[in-house]
N, C-alpha and C positions, 0 to 999 in steps of 0.2 A: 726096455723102453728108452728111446729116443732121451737123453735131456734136457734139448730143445725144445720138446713138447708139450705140452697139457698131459696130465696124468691121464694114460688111457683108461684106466679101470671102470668101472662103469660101476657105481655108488648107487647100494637100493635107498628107497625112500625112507626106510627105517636107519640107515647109516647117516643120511641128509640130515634125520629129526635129530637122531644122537649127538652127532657135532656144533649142531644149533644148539641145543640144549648145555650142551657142555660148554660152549662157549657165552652165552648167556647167562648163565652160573658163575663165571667168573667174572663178569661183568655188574651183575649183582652183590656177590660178594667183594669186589672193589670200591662198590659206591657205599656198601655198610660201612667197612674197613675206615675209610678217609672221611664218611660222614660222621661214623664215632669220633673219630680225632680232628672233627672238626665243631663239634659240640663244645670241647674245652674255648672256643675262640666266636662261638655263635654272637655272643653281646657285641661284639667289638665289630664281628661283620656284619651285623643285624645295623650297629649305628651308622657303616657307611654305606651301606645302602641307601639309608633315610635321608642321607644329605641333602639329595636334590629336593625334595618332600618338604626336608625343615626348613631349607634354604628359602624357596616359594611360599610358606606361609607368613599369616601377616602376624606382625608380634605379638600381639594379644593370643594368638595361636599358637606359636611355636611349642610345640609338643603334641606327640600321639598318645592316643587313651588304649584303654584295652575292658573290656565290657562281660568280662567273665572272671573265675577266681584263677581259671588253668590258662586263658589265652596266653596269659604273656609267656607262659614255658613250652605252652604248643606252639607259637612264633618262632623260639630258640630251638626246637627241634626241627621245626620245620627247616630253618636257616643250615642247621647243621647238614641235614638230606640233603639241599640242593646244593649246599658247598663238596658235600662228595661226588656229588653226580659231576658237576662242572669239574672238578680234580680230575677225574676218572676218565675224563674224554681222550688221553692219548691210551689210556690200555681199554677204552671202548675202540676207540679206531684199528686199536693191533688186533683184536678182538676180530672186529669185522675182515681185515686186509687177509688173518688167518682162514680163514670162513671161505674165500673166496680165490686165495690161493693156488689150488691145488688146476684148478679151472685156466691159471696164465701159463704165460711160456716162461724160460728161463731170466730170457731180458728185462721182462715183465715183472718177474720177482724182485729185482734188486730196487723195485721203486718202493718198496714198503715202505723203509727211514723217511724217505719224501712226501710219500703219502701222508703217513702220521703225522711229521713235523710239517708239512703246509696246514694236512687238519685241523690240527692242535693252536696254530698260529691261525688260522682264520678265524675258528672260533671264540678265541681271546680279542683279536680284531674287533668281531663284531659286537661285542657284551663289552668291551669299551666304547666302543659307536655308539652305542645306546647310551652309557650312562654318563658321558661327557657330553654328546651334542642333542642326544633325543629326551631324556629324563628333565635335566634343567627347565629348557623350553616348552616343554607339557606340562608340567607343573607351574609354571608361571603364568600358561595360558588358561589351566584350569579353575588355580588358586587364587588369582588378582583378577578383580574387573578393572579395566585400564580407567576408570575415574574415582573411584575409590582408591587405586595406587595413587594416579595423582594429588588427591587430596593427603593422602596420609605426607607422601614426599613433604606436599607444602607446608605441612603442618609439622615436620622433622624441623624441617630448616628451619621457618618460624621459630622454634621452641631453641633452636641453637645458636639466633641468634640475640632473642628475648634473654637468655642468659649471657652472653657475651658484652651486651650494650648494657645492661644492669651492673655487670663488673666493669665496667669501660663510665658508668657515672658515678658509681661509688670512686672510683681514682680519677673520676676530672680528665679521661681523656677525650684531646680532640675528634678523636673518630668518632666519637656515640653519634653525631647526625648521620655519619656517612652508613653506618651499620642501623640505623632506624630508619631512615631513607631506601635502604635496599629489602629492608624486612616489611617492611608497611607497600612498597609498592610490589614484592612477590604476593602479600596477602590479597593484595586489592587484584592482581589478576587471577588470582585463584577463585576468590567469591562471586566478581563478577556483578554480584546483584545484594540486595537488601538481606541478608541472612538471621533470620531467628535464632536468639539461642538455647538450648535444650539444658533441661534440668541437671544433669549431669556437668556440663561446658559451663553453665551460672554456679556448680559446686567450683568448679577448679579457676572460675573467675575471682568469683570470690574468696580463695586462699589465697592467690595470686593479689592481690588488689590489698588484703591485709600485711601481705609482705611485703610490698612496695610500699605502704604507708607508714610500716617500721623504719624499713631502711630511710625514707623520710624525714620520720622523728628523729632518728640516730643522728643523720649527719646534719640536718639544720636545726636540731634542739625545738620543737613546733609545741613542747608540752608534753604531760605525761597522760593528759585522756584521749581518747581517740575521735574525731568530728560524730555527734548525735548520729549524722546520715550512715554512717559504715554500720552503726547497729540496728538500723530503720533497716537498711539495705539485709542482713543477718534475718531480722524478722522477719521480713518481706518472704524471704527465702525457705522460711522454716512451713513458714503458710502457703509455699508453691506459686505464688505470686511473683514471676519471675520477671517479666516485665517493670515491675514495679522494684524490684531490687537490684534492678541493673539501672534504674532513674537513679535510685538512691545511691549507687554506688557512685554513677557520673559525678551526682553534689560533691560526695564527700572528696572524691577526687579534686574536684577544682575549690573545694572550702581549703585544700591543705596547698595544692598550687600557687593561691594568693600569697598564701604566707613563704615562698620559695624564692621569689624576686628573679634574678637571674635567671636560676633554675629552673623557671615554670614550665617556658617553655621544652623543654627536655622530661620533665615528668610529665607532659600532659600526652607527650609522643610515646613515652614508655605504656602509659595508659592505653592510650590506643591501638597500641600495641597487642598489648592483655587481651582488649575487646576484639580487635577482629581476632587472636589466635584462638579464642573461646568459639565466634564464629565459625572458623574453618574445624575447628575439632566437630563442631555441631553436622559440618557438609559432611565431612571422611564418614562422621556414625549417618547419616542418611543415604549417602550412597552405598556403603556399606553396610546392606540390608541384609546380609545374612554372613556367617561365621564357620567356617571350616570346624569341623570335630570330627576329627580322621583316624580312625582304629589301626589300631600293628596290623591286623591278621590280613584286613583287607589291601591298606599300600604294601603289607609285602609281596601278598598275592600277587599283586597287579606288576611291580617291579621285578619280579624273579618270573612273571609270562610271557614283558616282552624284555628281558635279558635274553631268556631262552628261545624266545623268537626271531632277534639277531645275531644270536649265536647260531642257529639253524640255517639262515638264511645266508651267512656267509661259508656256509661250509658245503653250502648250493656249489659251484665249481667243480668243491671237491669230492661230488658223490656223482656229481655227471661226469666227471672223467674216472673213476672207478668204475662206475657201470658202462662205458662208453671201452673199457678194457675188458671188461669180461664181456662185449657185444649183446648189451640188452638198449643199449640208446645208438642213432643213427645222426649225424651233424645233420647226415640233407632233412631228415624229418622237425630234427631242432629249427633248423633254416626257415621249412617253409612255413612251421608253426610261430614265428616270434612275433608277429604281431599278436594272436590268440596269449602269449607270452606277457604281451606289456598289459594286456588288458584284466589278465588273470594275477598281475603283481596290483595294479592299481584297486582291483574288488577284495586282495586281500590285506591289500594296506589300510585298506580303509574298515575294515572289520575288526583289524587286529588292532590299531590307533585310537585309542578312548577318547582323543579329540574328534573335532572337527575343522581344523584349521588346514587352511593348504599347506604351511609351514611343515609340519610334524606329520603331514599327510607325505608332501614328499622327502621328508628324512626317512620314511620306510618304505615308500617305493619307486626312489629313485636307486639306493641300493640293489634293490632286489634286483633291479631291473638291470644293473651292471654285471650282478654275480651270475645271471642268466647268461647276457650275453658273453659272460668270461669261462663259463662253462663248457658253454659251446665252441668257443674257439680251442679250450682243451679237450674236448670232444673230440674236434678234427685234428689234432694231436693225435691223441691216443690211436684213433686210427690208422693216421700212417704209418705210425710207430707197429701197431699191431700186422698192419700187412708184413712191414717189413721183418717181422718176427715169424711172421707166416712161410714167407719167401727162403729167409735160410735154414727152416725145419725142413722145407721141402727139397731144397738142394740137399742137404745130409742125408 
């Protein structure tokens, strides 16, 4: 037999299954292997998976549940499986390059190492394409309604800088107007409008409004009982009457400002403070009409489908020039099909994409639609290359 050439032997169908099999078997066996020794490491890779997950939820959120007494150890094996499988893609590829060998020429043969390591390097490519540019962005677009984020923002800052301008009048610094001038007019464009406040925002008002009227006491010495109105306002509140214990709190507030001289002005700003940040607390829980409660079993599912789904899609290239070498693909046929091409990336982008955004819509098939057309032009590679494999079998 020629060395040049393709093994001439002519391989029964039962010899085809055997080798498939055999090599399937090892490929099996490789993803046990690396998934049991990946078991010892499953928590740790289980937690960075969730990052983009935990990152996009809103604080009150941050954490996944799990809703069975075994979920959480079937997540960890499951993590473990699919850290073998991904392990295992360069001796899935040698796997395959084997398989399919015997079919090439000599010239042919020596692309294996290239084969594998572009394979092996696409598919790392693309399951980081996912989970730095496509995972973050899906989960922020899924997990925040864009008015609810903005609410919560305003109500961060508010609250960081209600604490800063209370340490900035306990030490008598100049800045408190400038820091309660920037904090009172973010609130006011954030509300907008007349806001109610809800029972919960009149609880943390009213802790708020006690501890301002300590710190009160402490540095202007006002006496040791507290103004009647703060515990009107307490009563008020205990009877649900919240309207009426946010009057009573305004009294007590300006019964203790009187006594402040100087200072009043600057407590009466701090108060106001309290009140609209009680407010906006009251907007974020109204716009924020429902609360993420997000299971292991189902964000891992969904993160290790489409890992596995950009890892797939980038190793598109390198399975049309594998099959474009053993002559089962045709560049003119790829050619005249790529518009059917962009339209068959777009209907599966959009299937596979649990949004609906154009964003995340085209992070997955604008890809696709590159490793297509980079396929094909390794396609028309592999061809020439193959004629010319053809050409000096047949001179020998």
């Amino acid at each position: 037999m020629n060395t040049q050439e393709p093994e001439s032997r002519t391989m029964k169908l039962s010899e085809h299954l055997g080798e498939l099999r055999k090599r399937l078997l090892r490929c099996v066996v490789s993803v046990l292997v690396l998934g049991t020794l990946s078991l010892v490491f499953s928590r740790e890779i289980f937690g960075l998976l969730m990052k983009p997950v935990l990152a996009a939820l809103p604080a009150a959120s941050a954490g996944l549940i799990y809703t069975s007494a075994i979920e959480e150890i079937n997540v960890f094996m499951k993590v473990g499986l699919y850290a073998g499988v991904f392990l295992t893609t360069p001796v899935i590829l040698w796997q395959i390059w084997a398989f399919v060998s015997p079919g090439l020429y000599a010239r042919e043969r020596k692309l294996a190492m290239p084969f594998i390591f572009a394979g092996t390097l696409a598919f790392l490519v693309g399951i980081s394409f996912c989970y730095f540019a496509v995972l973050p962005s899906m989960f922020q677009f899924l997990l925040n309604e864009e008015s609810a984020t903005e609410a919560a923002v305003g109500v961060q800052h508010a609250q960081v800088s209600k604490e800063l301008a209370l340490l900035q009048w306990q030490m008598g610094d100049a800045q408190l107007s400038t820091t309660l001038k920037g904090a009172l007019e973010e609130l006011d464009k954030l509300l907008g409008w007349s806001q109610e406040v809800n029972e919960e925002a009149t609880q943390a008002l009213l802790v708020s409004s006690i501890r301002l009227l300590h710190m009160a006491q402490a540095q202007h010495a006002l006496g040791e009982s507290p103004p009647a109105a703060l515990l009107s306002a307490k009563a008020a509140y205990e009877r649900g009457a919240l309207k009426e214990a946010q009057t009573q709190l305004a009294q007590a507030m300006q019964t203790v400002a009187h006594g402040l001289g100087p200072q009043a002005q600057s407590f009466e700003q701090l108060w106001n403070l309290e009140l609209k940040l009680a407010k906006a607390q009251t907007l974020h829980r109204e716009r924020a009409q429902t609360r993420p409660m997000l299971s292991m079993k189902e964000q891992l599912s969904l993160i290790l489908l489409l890992e596995m789904a950009f890892g797939i899609i980038f190793e598109l290239p390198v399975v049309m020039a594998l099959l474009a070498l053993v002559g089962l693909v045709k560049s003119k046929l790829l050619f005249k099909y790529q518009r059917h091409a962009i339209i068959v990336s777009l209907i599966a982008a959009a299937i596979i994409t649990p949004t609906g955004d154009a964003v995340n819509l085209a992070l997955m098939a604008i890809p696709m639609m590159l490793c297509y057309e980079l396929g094909v032009l390794l396609v028309w590679v592999m061809e020439r290359m193959r004629k010319k494999s053809q050409a000096e079998a047949q001179d020998l």
